[in-house]
N, C-alpha and C positions, 0 to 999 in steps of 0.2 A: 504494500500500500504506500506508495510513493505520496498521498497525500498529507500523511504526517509529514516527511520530511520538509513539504512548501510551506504546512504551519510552523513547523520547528523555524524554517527561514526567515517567515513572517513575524513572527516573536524577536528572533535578531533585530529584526530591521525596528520592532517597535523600543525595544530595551537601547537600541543605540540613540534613537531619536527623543526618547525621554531623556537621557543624558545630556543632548545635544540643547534640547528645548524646555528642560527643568519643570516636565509633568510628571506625576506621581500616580495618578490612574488613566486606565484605557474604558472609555466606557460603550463606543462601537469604534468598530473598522471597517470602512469599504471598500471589497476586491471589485476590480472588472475581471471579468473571466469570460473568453471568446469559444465557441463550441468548439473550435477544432486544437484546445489550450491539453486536451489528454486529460479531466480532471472528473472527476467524481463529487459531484457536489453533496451528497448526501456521505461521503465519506470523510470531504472535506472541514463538513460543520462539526461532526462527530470525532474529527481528531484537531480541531480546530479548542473545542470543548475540554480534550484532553490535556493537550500541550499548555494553553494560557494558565491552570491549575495551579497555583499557588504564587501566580507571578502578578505584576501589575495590570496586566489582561484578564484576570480573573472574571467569569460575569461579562466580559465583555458583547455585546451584542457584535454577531458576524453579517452584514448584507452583502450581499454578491449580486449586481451588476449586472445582466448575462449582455454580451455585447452581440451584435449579429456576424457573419461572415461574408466581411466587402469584397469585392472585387473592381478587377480593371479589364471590360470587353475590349479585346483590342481592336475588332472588326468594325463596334459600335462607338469607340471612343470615347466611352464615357464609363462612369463609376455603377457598380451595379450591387445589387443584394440576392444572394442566391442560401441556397441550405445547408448544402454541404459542399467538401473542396471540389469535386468534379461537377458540379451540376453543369447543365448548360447557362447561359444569357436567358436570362424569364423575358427578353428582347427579342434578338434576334435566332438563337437558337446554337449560337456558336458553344464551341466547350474551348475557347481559346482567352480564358478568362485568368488574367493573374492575381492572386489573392493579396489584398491589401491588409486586411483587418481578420479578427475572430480567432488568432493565438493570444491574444493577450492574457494576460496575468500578472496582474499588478494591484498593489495599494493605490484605490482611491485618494483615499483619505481617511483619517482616523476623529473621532469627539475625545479629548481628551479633559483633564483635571488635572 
């Protein structure tokens, strides 16, 4: 379950930025997370639940973002929204479509104290 390891990272990045910005609790955090990111959201929150355990995330509320997966038709020249990484252009029909968006995963933003 690799999603513990992204919250174990996630807790890093909040434990250094409390240091940085001299807050003392985490009280949400907002991930963006793109469909094609590999992630398990229901495994996510559940080891998300684990790891903050006794740290300044404790209780912290987790929202997660779901972003869509963008694209670039190249036929059509323009930006597009499709479902998954191979779909065609919901346009023209092309499958010549370079993906711009929906790996993401990343810290929003956090509500601190």
């Amino acid at each position: 379950m690799h999603e513990m390891s992204i919250c174990e990272s996630i807790v890093s990045v909040i434990e250094r930025q409390a240091v940085a910005q001299s807050f003392s609790r985490v009280n949400l955090v907002r991930l963006e997370i793109g469909p094609l990111a590999g992630v398990e959201l229901q495994a996510l929150r559940f080891s998300f639940d684990v790891v903050t355990r006794g740290g300044i995330a404790e209780n912290a509320r987790l929202e997660v973002i779901e972003m869509p997966v963008a694209g670039w038709c190249m036929p059509c020249a323009k930006p597009v929204t499709v479902a998954e990484r191979y779909d065609p252009c919901p346009d023209c029909g092309s499958y010549q479509i370079q993906i711009t968006g929906g790996e993401e995963l990343r810290i929003k933003d956090m509500e601190v104290d």
